[in-house]
Backbone as CSV, one residue per row, in Angstrom:
resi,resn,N_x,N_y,N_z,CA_x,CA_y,CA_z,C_x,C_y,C_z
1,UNK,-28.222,-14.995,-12.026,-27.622,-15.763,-13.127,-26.489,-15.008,-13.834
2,UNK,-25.981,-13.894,-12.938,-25.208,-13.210,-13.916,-23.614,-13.977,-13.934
3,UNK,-22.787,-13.950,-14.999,-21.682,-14.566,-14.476,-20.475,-13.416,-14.499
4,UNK,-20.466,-12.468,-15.408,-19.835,-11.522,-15.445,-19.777,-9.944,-15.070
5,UNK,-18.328,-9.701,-14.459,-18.735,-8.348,-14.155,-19.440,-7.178,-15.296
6,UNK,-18.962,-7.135,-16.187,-19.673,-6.383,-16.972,-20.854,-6.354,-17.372
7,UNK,-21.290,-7.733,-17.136,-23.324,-7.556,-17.426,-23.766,-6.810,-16.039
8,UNK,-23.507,-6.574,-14.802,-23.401,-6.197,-13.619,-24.205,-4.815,-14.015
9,UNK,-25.366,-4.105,-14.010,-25.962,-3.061,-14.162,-26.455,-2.519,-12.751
10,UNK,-26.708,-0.688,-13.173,-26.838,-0.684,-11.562,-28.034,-0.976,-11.362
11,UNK,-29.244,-1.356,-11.948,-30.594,-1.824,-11.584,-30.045,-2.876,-10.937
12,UNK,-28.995,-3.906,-11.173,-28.840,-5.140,-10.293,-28.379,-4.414,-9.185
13,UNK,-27.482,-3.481,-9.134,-26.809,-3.268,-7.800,-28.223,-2.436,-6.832
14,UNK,-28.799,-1.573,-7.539,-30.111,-1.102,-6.391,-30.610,-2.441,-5.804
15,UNK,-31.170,-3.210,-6.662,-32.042,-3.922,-6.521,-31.494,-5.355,-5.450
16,UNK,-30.044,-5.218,-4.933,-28.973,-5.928,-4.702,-29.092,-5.592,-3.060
17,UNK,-29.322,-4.239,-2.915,-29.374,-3.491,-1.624,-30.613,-3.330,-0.934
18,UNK,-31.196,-3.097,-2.509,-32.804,-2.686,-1.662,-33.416,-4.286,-0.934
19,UNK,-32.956,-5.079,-1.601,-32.792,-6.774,-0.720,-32.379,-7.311,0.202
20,UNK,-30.911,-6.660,0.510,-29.886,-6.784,1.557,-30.607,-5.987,2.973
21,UNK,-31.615,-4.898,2.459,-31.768,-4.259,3.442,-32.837,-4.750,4.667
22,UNK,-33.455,-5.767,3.542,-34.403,-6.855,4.448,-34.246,-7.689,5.501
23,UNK,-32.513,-7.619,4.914,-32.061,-8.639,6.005,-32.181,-8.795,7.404
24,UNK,-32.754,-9.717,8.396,-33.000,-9.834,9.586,-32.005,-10.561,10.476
25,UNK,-31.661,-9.665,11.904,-30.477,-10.373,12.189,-31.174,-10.680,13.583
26,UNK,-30.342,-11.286,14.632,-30.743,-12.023,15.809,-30.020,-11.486,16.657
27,UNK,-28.815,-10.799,16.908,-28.180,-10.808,17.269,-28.381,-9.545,19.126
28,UNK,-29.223,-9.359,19.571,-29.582,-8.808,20.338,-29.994,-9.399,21.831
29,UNK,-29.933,-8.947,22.632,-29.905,-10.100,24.104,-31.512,-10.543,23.985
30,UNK,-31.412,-11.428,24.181,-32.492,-12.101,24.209,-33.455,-11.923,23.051
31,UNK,-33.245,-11.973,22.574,-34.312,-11.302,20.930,-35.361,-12.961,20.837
32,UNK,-34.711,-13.721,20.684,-34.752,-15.120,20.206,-35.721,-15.043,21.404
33,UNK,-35.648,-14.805,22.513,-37.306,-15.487,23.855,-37.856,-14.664,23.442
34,UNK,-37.734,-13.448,22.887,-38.792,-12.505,23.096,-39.449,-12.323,21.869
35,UNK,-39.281,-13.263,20.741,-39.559,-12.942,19.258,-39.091,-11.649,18.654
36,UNK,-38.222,-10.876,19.035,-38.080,-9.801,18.343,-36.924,-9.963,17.563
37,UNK,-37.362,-9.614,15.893,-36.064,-9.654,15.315,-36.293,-8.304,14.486
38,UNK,-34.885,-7.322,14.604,-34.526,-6.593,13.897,-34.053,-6.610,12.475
39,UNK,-33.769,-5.529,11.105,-33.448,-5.627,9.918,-31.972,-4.944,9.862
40,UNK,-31.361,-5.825,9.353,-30.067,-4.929,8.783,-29.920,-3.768,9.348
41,UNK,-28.975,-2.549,10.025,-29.051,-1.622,9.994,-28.203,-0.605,9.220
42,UNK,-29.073,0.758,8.877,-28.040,1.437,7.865,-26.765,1.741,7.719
43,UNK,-26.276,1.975,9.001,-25.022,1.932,9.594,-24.060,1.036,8.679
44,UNK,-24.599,-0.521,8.800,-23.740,-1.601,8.128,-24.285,-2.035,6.752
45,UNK,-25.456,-1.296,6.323,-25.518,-1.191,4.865,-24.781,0.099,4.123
46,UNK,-24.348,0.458,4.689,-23.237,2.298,4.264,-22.016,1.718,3.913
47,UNK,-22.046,0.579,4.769,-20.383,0.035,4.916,-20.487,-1.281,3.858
48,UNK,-21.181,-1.393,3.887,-21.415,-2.226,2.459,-21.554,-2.007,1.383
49,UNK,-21.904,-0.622,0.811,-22.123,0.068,-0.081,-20.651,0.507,-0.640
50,UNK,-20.152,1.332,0.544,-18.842,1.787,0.569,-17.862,0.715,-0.190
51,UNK,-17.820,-0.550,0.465,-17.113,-1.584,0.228,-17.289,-1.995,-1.053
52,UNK,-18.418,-2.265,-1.674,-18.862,-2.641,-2.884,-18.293,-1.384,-4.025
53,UNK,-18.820,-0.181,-3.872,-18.217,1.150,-4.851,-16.632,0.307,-5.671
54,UNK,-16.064,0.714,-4.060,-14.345,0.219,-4.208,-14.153,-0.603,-4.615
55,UNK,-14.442,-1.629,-4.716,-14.092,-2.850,-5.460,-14.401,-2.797,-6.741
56,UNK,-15.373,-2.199,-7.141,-15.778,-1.982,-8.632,-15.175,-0.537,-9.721
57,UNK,-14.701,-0.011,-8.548,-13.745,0.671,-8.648,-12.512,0.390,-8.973
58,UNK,-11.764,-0.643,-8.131,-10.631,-1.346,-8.578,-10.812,-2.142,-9.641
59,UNK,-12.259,-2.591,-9.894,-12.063,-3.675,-11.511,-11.928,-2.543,-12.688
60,UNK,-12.521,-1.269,-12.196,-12.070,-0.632,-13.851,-10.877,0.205,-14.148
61,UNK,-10.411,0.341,-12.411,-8.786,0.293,-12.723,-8.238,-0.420,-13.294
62,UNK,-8.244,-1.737,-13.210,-7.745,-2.918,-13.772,-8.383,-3.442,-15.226
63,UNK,-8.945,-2.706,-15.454,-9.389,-2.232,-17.182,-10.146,-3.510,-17.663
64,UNK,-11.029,-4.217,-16.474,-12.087,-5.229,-16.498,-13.438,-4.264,-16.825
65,UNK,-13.776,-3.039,-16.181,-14.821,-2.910,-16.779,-15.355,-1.454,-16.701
66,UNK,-16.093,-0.852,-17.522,-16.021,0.512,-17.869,-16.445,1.633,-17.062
67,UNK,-18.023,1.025,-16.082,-18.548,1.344,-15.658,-18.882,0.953,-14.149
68,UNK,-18.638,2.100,-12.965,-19.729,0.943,-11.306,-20.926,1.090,-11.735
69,UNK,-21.503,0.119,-11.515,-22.831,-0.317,-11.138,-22.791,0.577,-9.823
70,UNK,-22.467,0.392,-9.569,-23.041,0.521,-7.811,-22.577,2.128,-7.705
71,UNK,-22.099,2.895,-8.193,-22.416,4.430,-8.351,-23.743,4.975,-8.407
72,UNK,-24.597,4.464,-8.499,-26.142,4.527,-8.832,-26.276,4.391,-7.342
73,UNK,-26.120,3.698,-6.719,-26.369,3.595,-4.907,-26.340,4.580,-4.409
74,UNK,-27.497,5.014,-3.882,-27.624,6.328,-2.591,-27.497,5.460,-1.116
75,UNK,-26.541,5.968,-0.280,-26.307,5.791,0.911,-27.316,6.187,1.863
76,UNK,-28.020,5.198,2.815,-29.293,5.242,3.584,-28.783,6.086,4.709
77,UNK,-29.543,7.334,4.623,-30.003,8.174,5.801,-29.785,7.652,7.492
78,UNK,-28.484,8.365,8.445,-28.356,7.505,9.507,-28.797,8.386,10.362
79,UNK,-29.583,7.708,11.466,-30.493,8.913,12.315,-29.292,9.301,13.023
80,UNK,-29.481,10.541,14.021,-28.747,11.282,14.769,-28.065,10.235,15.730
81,UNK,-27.427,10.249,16.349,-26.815,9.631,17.506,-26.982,9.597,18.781
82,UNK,-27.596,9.099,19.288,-28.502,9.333,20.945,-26.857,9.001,21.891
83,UNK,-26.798,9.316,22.756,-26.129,9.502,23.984,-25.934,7.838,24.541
84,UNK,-24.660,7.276,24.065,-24.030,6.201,24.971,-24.176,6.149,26.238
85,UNK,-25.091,4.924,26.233,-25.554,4.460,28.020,-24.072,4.248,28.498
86,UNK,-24.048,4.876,29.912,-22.911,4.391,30.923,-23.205,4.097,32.192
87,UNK,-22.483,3.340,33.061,-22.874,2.983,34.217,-22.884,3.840,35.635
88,UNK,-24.076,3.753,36.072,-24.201,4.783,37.109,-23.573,4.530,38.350
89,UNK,-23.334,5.007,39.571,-22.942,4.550,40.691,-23.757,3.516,41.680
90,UNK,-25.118,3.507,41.373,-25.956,2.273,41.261,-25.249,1.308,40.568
91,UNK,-25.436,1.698,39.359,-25.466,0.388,38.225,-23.597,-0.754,39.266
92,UNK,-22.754,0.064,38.851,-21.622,-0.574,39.711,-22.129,-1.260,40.732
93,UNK,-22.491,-0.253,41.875,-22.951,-1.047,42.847,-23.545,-2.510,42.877
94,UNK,-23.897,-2.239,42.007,-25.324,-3.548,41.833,-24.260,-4.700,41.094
95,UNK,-23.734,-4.332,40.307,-22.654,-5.124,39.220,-21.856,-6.067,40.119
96,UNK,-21.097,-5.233,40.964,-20.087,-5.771,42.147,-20.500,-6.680,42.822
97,UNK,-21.718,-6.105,43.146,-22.103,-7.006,45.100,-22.446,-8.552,44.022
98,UNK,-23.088,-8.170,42.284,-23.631,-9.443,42.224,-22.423,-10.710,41.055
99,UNK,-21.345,-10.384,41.589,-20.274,-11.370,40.591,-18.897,-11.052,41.901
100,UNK,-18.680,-12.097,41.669,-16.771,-12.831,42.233,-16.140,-12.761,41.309
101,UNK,-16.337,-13.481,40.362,-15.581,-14.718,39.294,-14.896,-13.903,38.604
102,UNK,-15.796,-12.269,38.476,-15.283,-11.467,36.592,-14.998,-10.089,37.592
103,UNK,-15.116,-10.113,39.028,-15.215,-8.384,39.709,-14.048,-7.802,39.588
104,UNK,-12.502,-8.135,39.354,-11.396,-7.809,39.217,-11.029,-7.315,37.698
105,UNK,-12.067,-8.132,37.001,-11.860,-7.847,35.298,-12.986,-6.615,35.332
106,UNK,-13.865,-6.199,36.159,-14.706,-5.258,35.411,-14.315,-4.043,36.344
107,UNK,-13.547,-4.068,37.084,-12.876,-3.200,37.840,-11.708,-2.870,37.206
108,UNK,-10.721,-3.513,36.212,-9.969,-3.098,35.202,-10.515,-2.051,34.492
109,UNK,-11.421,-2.933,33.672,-12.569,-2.362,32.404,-12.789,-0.951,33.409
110,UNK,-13.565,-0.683,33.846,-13.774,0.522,34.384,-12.540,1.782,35.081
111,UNK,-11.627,1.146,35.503,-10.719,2.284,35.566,-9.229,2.443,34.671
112,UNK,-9.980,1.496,33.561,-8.911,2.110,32.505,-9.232,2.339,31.052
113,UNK,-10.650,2.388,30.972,-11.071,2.343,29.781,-10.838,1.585,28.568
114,UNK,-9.978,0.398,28.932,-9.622,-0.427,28.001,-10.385,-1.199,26.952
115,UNK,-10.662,-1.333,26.006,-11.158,-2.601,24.993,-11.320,-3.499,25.559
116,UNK,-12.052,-4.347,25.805,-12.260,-5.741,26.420,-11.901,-7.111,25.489
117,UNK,-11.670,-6.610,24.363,-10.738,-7.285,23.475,-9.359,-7.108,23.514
118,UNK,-9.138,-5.987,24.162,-7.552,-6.308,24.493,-7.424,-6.471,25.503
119,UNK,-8.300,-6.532,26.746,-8.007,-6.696,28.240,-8.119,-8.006,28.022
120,UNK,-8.860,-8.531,27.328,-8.562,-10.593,26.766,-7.575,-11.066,27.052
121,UNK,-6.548,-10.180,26.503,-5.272,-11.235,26.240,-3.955,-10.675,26.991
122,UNK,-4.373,-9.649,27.767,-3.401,-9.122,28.822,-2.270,-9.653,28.984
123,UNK,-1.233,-9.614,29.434,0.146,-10.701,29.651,0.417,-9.445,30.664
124,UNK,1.810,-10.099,31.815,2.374,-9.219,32.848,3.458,-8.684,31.667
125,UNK,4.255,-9.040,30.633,4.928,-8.520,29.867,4.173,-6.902,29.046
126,UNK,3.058,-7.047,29.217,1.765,-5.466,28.985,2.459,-4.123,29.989
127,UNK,2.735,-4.894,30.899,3.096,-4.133,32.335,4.296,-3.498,32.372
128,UNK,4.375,-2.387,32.105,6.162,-1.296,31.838,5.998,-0.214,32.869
129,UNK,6.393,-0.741,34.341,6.352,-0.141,35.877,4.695,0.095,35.713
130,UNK,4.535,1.913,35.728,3.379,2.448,36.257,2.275,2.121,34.920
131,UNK,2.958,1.784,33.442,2.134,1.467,32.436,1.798,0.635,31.976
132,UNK,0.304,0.421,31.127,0.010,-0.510,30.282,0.616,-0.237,28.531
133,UNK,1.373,-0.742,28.008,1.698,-0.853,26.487,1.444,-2.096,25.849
134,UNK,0.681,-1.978,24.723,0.436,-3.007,24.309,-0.330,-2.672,22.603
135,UNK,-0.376,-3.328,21.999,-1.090,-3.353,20.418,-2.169,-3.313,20.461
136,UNK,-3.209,-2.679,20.015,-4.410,-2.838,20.148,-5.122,-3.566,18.861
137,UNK,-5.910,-4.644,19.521,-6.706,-5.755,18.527,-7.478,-4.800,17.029
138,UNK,-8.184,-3.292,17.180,-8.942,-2.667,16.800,-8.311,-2.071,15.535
139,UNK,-6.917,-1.332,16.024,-6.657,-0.207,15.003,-5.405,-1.036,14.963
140,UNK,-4.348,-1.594,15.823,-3.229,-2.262,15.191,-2.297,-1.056,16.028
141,UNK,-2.934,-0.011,16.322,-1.834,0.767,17.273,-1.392,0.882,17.956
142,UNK,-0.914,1.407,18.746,0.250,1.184,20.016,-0.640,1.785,20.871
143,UNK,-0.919,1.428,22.217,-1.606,2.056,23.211,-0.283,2.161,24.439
144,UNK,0.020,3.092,25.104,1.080,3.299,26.682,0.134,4.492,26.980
145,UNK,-0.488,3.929,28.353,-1.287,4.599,29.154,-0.895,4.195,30.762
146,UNK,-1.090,5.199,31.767,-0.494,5.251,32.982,-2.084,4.741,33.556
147,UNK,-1.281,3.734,35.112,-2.120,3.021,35.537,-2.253,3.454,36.735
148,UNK,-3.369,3.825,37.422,-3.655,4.051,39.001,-2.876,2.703,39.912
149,UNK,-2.193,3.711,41.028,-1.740,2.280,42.132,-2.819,1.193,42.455
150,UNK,-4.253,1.460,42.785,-5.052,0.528,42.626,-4.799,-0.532,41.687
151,UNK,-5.298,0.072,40.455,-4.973,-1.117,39.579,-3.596,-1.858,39.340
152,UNK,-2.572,-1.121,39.626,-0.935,-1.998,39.460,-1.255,-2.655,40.422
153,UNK,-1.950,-2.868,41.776,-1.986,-4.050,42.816,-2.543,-4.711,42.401
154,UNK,-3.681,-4.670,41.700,-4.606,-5.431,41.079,-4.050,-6.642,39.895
155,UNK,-3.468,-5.962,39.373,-2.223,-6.622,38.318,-1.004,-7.578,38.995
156,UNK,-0.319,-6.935,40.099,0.453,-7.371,40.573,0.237,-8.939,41.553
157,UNK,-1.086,-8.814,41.912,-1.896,-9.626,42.722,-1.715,-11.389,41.924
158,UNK,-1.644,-10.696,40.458,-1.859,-11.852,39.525,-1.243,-11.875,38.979
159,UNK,-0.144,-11.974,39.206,1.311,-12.095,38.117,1.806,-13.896,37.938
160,UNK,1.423,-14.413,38.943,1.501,-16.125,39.063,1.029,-17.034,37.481
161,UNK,-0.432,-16.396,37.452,-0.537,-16.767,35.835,0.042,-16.345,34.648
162,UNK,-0.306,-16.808,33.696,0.458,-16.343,32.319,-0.109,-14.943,31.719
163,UNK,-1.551,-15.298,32.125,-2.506,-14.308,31.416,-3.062,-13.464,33.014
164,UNK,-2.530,-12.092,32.513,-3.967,-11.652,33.847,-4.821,-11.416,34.221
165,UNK,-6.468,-12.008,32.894,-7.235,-12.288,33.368,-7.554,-14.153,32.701
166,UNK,-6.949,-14.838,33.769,-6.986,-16.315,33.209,-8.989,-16.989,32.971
167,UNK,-9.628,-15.782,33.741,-11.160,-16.046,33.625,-11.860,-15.790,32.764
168,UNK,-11.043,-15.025,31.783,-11.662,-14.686,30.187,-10.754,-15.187,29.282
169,UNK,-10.383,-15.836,29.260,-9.672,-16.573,28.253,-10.328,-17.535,27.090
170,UNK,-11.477,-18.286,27.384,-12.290,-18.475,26.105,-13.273,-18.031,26.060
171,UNK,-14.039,-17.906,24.792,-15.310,-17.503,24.478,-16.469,-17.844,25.251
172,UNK,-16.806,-18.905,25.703,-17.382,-19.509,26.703,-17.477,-18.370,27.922
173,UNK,-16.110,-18.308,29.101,-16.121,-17.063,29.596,-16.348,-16.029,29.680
174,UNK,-16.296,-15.318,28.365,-16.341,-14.162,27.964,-17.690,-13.804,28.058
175,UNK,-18.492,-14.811,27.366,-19.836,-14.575,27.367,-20.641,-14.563,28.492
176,UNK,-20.233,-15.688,29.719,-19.996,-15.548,31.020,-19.921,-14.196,31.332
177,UNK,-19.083,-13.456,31.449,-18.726,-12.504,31.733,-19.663,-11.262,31.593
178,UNK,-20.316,-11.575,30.179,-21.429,-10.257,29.600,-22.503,-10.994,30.307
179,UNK,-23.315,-11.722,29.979,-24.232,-12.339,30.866,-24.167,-12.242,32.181
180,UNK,-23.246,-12.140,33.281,-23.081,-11.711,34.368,-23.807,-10.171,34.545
181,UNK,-23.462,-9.097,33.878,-24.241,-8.079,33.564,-25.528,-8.197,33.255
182,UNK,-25.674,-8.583,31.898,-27.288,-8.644,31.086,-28.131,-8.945,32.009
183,UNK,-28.234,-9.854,32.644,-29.186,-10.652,33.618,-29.817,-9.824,34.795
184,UNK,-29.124,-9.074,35.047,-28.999,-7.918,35.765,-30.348,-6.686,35.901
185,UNK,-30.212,-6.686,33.973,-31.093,-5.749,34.073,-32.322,-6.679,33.056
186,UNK,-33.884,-5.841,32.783,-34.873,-6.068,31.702,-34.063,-6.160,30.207
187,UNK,-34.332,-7.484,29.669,-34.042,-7.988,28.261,-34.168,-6.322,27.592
188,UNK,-35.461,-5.974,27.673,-35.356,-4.984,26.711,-34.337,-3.581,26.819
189,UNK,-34.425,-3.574,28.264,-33.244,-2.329,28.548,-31.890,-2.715,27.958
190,UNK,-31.613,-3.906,28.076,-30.227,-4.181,27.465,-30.088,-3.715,25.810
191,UNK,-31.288,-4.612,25.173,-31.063,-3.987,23.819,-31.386,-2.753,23.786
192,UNK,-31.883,-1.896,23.946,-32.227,-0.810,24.102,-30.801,0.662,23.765
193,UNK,-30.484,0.048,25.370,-29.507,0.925,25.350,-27.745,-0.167,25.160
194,UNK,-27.773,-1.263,24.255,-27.060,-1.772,23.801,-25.005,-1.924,24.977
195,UNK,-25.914,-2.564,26.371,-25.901,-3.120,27.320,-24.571,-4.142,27.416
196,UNK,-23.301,-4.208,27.229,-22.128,-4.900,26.800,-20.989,-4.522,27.355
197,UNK,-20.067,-5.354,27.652,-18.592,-4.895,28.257,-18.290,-3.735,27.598
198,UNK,-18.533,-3.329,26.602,-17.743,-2.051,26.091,-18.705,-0.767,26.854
199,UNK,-19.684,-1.275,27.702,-19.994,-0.205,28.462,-19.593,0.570,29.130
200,UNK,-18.246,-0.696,29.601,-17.465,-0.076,30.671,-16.530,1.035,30.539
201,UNK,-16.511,0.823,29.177,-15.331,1.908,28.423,-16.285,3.546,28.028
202,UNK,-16.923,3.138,27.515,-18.316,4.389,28.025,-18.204,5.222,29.267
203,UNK,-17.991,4.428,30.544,-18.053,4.825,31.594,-17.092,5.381,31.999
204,UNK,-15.649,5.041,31.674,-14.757,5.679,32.043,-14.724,6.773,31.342
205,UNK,-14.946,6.662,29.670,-15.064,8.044,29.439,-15.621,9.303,30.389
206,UNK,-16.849,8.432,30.079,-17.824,9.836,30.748,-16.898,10.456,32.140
207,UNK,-16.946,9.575,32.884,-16.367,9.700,33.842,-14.949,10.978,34.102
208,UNK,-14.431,10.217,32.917,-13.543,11.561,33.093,-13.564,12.839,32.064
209,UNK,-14.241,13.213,31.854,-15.279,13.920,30.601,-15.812,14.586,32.136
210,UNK,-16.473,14.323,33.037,-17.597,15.109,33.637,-16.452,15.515,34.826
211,UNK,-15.028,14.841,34.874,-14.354,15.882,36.115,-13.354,16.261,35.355
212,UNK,-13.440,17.241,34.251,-12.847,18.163,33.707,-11.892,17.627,32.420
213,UNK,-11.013,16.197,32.292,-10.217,15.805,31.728,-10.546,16.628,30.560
214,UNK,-9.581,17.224,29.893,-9.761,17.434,27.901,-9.706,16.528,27.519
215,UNK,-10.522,16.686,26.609,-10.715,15.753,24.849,-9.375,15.213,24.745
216,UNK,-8.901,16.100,24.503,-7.672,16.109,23.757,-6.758,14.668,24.359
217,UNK,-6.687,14.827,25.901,-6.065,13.790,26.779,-6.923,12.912,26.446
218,UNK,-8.221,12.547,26.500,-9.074,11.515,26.776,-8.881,10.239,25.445
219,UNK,-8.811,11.494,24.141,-8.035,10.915,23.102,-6.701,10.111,23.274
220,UNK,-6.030,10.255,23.630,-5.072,9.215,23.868,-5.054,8.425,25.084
221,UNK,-5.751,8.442,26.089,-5.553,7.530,26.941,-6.708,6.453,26.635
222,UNK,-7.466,6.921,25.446,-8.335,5.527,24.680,-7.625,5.130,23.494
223,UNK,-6.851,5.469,23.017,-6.175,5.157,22.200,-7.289,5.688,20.694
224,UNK,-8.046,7.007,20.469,-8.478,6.963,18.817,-7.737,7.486,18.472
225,UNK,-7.604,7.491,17.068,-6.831,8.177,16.151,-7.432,9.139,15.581
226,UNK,-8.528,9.856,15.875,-9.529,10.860,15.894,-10.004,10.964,17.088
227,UNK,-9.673,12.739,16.598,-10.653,13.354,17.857,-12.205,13.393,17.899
228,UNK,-12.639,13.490,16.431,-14.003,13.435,16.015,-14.799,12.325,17.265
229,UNK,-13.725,10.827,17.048,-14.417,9.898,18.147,-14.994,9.883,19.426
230,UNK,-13.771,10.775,20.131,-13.561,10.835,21.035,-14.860,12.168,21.292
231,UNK,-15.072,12.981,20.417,-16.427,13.536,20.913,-17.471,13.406,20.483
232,UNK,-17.605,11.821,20.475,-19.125,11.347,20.590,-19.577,11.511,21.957
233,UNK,-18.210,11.084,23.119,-18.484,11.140,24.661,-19.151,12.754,24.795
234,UNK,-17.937,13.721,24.232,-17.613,15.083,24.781,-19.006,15.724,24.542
235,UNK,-19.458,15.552,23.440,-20.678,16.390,22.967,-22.163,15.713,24.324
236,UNK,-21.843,14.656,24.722,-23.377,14.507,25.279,-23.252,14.752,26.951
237,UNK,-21.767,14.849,27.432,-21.526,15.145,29.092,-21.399,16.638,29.489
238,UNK,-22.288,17.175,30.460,-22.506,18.021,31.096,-22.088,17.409,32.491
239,UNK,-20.611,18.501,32.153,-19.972,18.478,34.136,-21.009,19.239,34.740
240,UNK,-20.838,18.187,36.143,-21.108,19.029,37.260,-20.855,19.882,37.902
């Protein structure tokens, strides 16, 4: 019933979170057959917290009100970081022999480490000779990364359409596309080890992480703007 920011106390704002944190989401492969539903995770209650501070922050810049509420908020404890599932030389195997429709798009995904949000919307105008340049959906930055002759045939193969992958072009597809995978393996292994096209980008990391590439390179041919990111891969691969 409150209508104003200034009645806004931080007992409302704890009591705001410690609520939010109940929240139950669905969003996991198959959760819905299997009855399992998960709560909010801390991860995206941090980022909510964060978000909330700032804004209440900006109202007493703006000389609306004296005090955050939400300064009183302790940020929930995020467990350690377990080791990003990637795909094995099985797992491919198995991937390939069992899809047509998406095998050219996950053969991209895998030898270029790309976003699958920007391999979406591909155009042959992406294509500058041996490179891919293009904006990335994520950070808004510029990605120019060099492409194996494999893949420029692969590209070149499909220059007739507008888009070069015309099989992911709506949402419908797309999901197609992940489901082509999921199905693949046990419901629970998927959520588990959180089982999704961006696996593929996992994989190339690792991949070139375990035959020597530096950080340093690996960082820009994924395009972060931190290195920190880039050794979430580095810290868990032991070359052979």
């Amino acid at each position: 019933d409150i209508t104003k920011l200034e009645d806004i106390k931080s007992k409302h704002a704890i009591d705001y979170i410690s609520k939010r944190s109940q929240t139950k989401v669905q969003s996991a492969y198959n959760c819905s057959k299997d009855s399992i539903v998960k709560k909010i995770s801390p991860n995206t209650l941090n980022r909510e917290i964060g978000y909330l501070k700032r804004f209440f922050n900006y109202c007493i810049d703006m000389e609306w009100i004296k005090t955050n509420p939400f300064r009183a908020v302790k940020r929930y404890k995020l467990e350690s970081k377990k080791e990003r599932y990637y795909f094995t030389k099985n797992d491919i195997k198995l991937i390939m022999k069992n899809t047509s429709k998406f095998g050219d798009f996950y053969t991209f995904l895998l030898n270029t480490g790309l976003r699958p949000t920007d391999a979406f919307k591909l155009r042959n105008r992406h294509l500058d000779g041996s490179y891919l340049d293009l904006k990335m959906n994520k950070t808004g930055d510029y990605l120019s990364i060099p492409l194996s002759k494999p893949i420029i045939a692969l590209i070149n193969a499909r220059k007739d359409s507008e888009f070069i992958f015309p099989e992911v072009r709506s949402d419908r597809q797309r999901r197609n596309a992940l489901i082509s995978i999921q199905r693949l393996y046990k419901p629970e292994f998927v959520r588990n080890n959180n089982i999704t096209l961006h696996t593929f980008r996992h994989t190339y990391a690792h991949n070139l992480l375990n035959r020597g590439v530096p950080k340093e390179v690996l960082q820009t041919l994924l395009g972060h703007r931190s290195i920190k990111t880039t050794e979430i891969y580095a810290n868990w691969v032991k070359r052979d």
